[in-house]
N, C-alpha and C positions, 0 to 999 in steps of 0.2 A: 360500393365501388370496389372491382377487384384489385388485389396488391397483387405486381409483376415486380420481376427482377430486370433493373435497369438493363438495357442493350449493351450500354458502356461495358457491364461486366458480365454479362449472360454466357458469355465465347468461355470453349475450355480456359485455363488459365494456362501462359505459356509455363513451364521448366524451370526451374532451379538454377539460375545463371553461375558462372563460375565466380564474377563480379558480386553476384547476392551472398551465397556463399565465401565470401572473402570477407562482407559488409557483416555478418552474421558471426560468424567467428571471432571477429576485433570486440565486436557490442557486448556478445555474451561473458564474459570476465565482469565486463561493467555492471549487465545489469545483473547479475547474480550476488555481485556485494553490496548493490543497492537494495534491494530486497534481502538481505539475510542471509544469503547461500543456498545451499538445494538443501531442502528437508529431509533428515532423513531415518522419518518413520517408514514405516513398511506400507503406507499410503501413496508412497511415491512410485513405486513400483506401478502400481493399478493406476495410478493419474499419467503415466506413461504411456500404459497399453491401451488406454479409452484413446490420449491424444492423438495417438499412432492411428490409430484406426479410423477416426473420423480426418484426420489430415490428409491420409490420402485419399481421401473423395474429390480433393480440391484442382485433381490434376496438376498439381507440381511437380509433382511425384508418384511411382508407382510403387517406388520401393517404401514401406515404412522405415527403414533401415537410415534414408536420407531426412529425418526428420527428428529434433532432438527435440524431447518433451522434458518440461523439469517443475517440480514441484516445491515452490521457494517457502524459506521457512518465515514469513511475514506476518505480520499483525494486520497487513490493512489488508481490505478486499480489493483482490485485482488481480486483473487478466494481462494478458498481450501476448504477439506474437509478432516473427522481427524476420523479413528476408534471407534466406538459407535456409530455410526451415528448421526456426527455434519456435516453441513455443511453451508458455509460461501461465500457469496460477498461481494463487498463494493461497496457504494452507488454511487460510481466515477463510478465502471466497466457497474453499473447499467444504467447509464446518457449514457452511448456511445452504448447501444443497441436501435434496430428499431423495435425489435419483440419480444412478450413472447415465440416463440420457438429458438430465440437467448439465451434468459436469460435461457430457456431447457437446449441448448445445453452445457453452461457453467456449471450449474451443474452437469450434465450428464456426463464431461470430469471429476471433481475432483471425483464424486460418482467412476468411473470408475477407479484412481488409487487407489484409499481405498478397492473396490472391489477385483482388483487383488493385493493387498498386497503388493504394491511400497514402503510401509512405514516400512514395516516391518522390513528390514535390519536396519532403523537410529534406531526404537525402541529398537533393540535388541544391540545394539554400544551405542547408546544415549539415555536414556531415561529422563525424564523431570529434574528429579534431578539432575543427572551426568552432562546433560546440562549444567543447570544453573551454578553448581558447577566448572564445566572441564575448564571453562572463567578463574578462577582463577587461572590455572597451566601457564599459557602463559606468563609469564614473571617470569625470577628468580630472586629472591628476594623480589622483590615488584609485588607479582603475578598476584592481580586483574587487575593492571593496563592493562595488556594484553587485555582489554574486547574493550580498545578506540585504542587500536593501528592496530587493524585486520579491517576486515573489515565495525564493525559495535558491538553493545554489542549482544551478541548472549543472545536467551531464548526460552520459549516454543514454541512461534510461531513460530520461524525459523525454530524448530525439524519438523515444520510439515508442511512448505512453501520453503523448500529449493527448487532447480530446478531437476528436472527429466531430465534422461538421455535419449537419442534419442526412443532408443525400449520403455520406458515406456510410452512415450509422445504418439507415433504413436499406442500403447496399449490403451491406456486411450481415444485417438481418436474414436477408432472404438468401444470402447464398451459405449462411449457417444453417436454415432448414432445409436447405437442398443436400447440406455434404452429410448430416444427421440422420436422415429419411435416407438416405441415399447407404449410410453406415449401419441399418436396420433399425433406430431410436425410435421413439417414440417426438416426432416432430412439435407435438405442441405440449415439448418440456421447454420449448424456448420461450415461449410467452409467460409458463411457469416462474420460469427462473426470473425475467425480468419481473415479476410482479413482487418475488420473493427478493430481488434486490430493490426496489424502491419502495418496502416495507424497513428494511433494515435501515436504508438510507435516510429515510423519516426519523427513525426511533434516534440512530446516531445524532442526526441535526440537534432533535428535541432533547437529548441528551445536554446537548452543545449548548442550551442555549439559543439555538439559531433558527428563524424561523421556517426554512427551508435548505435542502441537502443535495448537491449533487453528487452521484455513486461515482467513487472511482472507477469503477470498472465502469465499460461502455456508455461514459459518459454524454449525460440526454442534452441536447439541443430539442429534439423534440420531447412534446409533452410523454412523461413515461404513461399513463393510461393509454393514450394512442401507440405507442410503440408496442402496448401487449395485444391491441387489440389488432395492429398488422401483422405480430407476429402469430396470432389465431386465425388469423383470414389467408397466412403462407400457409400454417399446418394443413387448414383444409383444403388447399388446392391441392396436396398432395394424395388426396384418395384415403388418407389413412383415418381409422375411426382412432378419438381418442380414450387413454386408458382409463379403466374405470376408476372412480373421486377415490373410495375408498381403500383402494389398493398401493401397498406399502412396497419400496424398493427395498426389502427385508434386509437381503444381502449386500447393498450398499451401504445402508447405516450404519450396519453391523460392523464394515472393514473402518468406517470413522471411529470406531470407542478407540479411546487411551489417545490420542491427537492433542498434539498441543495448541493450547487458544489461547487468543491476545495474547502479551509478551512473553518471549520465551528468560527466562530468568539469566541465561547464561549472556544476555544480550540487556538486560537490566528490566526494569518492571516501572511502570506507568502505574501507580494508583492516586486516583485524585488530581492533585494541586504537586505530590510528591513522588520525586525520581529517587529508586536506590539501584544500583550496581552491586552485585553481593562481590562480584571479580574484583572490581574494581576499589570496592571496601568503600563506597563512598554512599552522598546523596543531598539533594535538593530540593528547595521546594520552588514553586513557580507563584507570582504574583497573582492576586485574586483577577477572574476575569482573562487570564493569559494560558494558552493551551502548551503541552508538551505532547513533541511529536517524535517517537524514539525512533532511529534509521541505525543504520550498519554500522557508520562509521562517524556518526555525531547527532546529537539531541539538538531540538529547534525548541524554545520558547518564545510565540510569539503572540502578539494579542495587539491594540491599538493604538498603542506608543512605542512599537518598536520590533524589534526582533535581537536574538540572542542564540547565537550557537555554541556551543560545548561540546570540543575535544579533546583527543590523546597525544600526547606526544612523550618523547623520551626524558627522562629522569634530568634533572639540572638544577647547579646549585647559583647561576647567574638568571632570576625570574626576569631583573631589566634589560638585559642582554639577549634572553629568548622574546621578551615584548617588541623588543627592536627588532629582531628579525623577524616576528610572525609582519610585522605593518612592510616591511621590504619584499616579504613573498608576495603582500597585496598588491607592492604598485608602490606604497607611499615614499615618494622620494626621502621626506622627512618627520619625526614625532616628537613630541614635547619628554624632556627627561622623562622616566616611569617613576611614578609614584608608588610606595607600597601602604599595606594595609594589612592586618591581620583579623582573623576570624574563625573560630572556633577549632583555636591553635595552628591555625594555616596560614604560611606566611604567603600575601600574595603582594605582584605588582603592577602596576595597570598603567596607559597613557593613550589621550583622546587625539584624533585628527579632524580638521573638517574637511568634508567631503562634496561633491555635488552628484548624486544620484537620479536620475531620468530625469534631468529637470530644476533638481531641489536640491537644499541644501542638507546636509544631515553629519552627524557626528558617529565617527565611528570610533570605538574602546578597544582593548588585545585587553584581556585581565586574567593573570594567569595563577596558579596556585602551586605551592612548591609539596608533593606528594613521596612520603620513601621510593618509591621505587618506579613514578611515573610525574611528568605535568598535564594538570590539565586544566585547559585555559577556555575562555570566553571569545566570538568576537562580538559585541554588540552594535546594531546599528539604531538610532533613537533621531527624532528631527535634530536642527541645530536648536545647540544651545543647551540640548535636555542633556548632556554627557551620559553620563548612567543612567540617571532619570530614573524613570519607574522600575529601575532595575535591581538600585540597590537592596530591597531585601534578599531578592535571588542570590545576589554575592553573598552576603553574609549567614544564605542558609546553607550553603557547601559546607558538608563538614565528615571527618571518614566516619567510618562505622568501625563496631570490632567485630570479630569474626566469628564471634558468636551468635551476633546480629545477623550478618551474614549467612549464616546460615541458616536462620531463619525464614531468608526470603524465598517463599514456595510460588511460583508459576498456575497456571491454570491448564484443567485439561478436558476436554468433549466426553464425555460418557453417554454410552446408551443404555437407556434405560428401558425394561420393560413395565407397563402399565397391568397395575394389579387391581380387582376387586376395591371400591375404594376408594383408588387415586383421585383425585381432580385436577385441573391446570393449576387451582390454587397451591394442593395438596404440595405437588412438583413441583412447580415454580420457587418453593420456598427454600431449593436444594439448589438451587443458583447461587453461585459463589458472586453474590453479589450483594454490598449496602443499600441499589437503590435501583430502581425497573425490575424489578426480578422476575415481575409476572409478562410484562410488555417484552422484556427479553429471550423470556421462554416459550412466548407465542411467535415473536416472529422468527427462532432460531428453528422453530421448531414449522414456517410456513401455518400457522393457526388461526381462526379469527373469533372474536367473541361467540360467533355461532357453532364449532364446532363443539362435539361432549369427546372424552376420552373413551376407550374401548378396552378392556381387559384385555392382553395380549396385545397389542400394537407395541411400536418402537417409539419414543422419544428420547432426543438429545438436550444432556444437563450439562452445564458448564461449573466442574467442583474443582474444589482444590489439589492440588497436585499432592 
C-alpha cells in the first residue's frame, strides 16, 4: 500500500507568526537550561547550517536567517523543534549518526511537526506559564510537592518534547522526507536513522534492565519496524535511487572526532549506581535497582519506591530554617520541627509532610546538607508512611571529595577511528570506554550488525576517555 502525506498537512505551511515568534523566544532560555546549554564544540556550527538548510524547505520561512538551530550539550538522545523557528538536537543524538543527511532527516522530522501545527493544541491548554504553574495544583494541601511525585518536574521543555501521537508521527515522517529530498539529501537516511535509533533504544532498555525502550527522540506510538518501512516506501516515492550500503559519510564522521559523550564532567558524571560532581567537590550513590538521571539544574533518583531529587542552593548555616523554607516554596502550609543527622562529616537536617498526590497518599522529606560554600539538599517523595524508606543509604552515601579526586573525574569523548589491516569489531570494541556492552555498544554506535566484517580504511566511531 502506498504511503501519502496526510491532506491535513500536505498545503505549504503558513509563516512564522509574530505570536510563534514571541511563543519561541520566552521557551528557548528554558529549554536550553534544561538540556545543558548550547554545546560548544565546533560541531555546532555544522549542526546549524544542516538545520538552516533543510528548515527552509518547510515554507515557514525563506530566509534561513529566521530560523535559530542550536546544538545542546546533553547526554540523552533528542530532538525537537518549537514555533518561531527554533530548532534543537543534542550532542548524544548527534554521536549515533553515520551521515549529514541522517542529521537532515532529524531535523526535517521536528521542522515537520511545528510545520503542521502538533503543538498547537498543548499551546492552547498549556502554555509556558500555566505549565510551570499547573505543577503546583497536584497535590492538596502541600501543592508543589506534586512536581516529584508524577512523573518528573514538568516545565517549558516538556510543553514542547512531550510524545506525539501515531497520525502526528507518521505526519511529521513524510514531510521530513519531503523537506530532505527537497534540501538535496539523500531521502532514505530517514528510515536509516529511525532504525539506528531503535537499535540504540533496545541496547539502552537492555542495559536498564527493562524489557523494552521507548527513544526519546520521535517517540513511537507505532510499531518502530513499520515506521522504517513507511519511511522507505516515502524515499521511494520520491524518484530518488538509494545510496550505495557500502559508502561512508567520510566527512561527517570525521567533523564528530573529539565530541563530548554521555556526561560532560563540568555538569557531573553518571557511572553506575555512583554520582560525582568534581565542581561541586562532592558524590552519591543511588540504591540498588534505582536509576540516576543527571539534568542542568538537578539529579533525579528514582526507581520503585519512590523518587529523589538533588539540588543547589546558597551557602547557610541555619539547615532547619532552610528545610522550613524549601516545604513553604512547595505549598506546605506546615512541617514537623527538622530533625538533623550527620554523615560522612556532613551536618544535615531533614522533616517529613504528608501529602496527597494524584489520588494517593505519599510522604514528602526536604533533607539538606550543610557544604563550605554551598547547600545541597534532597526533596524526596516515597508512599505514606515509608518517610525516607528506601532512601536512606542515598543520604548517608553523600559525602565531599578532595580536589584531588576531583580531578580525577575524566568525561568521555567520540573518537574516530580508522580501521587498519587486522582490526575486527572485537579487536575495536575493546577500546570502548566502557566495563560492560562494549562490543553491543560499538555495533550499534557504530549502525553495525552481526553480519557486517570491517574494511581497512573505513571510519569507526570509539567512545574513550577523555
Amino acid at each position: 500500500m502506498a504511503v501519502t502525506i496526510p491532506a491535513t498537512v500536505s498545503a505549504q505551511a503558513r509563516s512564522i507568526s509574530a505570536s510563534e515568534k514571541a511563543q519561541g523566544a520566552e521557551a528557548n532560555p528554558q529549554l536550553l537550561a534544561e538540556f545543558g546549554g548550547k554545546y560548544d564544540g565546533p560541531q555546532a556550527a555544522y549542526v546549524e547550517q544542516v538545520g538552516k538548510r533543510v528548515a527552509v524547505q518547510s515554507g515557514l520561512s525563506n530566509a534561513q536567517g529566521d530560523f535559530t538551530v542550536a546544538l545542546l550539550n546533553s547526554p540523552v538522545e533528542n530532538a525537537f523543534a518549537i514555533p518561531g523557528g527554533y530548532v534543537y538536537v543534542t550532542r548524544q543524538l548527534l554521536a549515533l549518526m553515520n551521515s549529514e543527511a541522517e542529521l537532515a532527516s532529524v531535523m526535517g522530522h521536528e521542522v515537520g511537526h511545528v510545520a503542521a501545527r502538533h503543538s498547537a493544541g498543548r499551546q492552547r491548554t498549556a502554555g509556558i506559564g500555566s505549565l510551570l504553574a499547573g505543577v503546583v495544583g497536584a497535590v492538596a494541601g502541600n501543592s508543589a510537592i506534586g512536581q516529584l511525585a508524577g512523573a518528573g518536574a514538568r516545565n517549558a521543555a516538556q510543553l514542547y518534547t512531550l510524545k506525539y501521537g501515531r497520525d502526528q508521527e507518521y505526519a511529521a515522517d513524510a514531510l521530513g522526507v519531503r523537506y530532505i529530498a527537497g534540501a538535496g539529501y539523500n531521502p532514505y537516511a530517514a528510515a536509516d536513522m529511525l532504525e539506528q535509533l531503535g537499535a540504540s533504544t533496545s541496547l539502552n532498555a537492555r542495559l536498564a534492565g527493562q524489557q523494552t525502550g521507548t527513544p526519546t527522540w520521535a517517540s513511537t506510538h507505532p510499531n518502530s519496524r513499520e515506521r522504517v518501512q513507511r519511511a522507505r516506501q516515502l524515499a521511494q516515492q520520491t524518484g530518488r535511487a538509494a545510496a550505495p550500503v557500502q559508502q561512508q559519510d567520510v566527512a561527517f564522521l570525521r567533523r564528530l572526532d573529539g565530541m563530548v559523550y554521555d556526561d560532560d564532567p563540568r555538569q557531573g558524571v553518571v557511572n553506575g549506581q555512583t554520582f560525582v560532581h568534581p565542581a561541586m567537590r562532592l558524590r552519591f550513590t543511588s540504591p540498588t535497582g534505582y536509576r540516576i538521571a543527571n539534568g542542568s539544574d538537578a539529579v533525579t533518583v528514582a526507581g520503585t519506591g519512590g523518587q529523589a531529587q538533588f539540588k543547589a542552593a546558597a551557602a547557610t548555616t541555619d539547615l532547619p530554617a532552610f528545610v522550613a523554607q524549601q516545604f513553604r516554596a512547595l505549598g506546605a502550609t506546615a512541617a514537623p520541627a527538622a530533625q538533623a543527622g550527620r554523615a560522612n562529616g556532613l551536618d544535615y537536617a531533614y522533616s517529613t509532610v504528608r501529602a496527597n498526590a494524584n489520588g494517593q497518599s505519599v510522604d514528602a522529606t526536604v533533607l539538606a546538607y550543610r557544604f563550605p560554600s554551598a547547600t545541597y539538599y534532597w526533596t524526596i517523595v516515597t508512599p505514606a508512611g515509608r518517610g525516607i524508606g528506601p532512601f536512606a543509604p542515598l543520604i548517608e552515601s553523600v559525602a565531599p571529595i578532595t580536589a584531588q579526586d576531583a580531578a580525577k573525574v575524566r568525561g568521555k569523548k567520540l573518537r574516530i577511528v580508522t580501521v587498519k589491516a587486522g582490526d575486527t569489531i572485537d579487536s575495536l570494541s575493546r577500546q570502548m570506554a566502557y566495563t560492560d556492552a562494549q562490543r553491543d555498544r560499538f555495533m550499534t554506535l557504530n549502525g553495525l550488525s552481526d553480519r557486517d566484517t570491517l574494511r581497512p580504511g573505513m571510519l569507526v566511531k570509539v567512545v574513550t576517555e577523555a
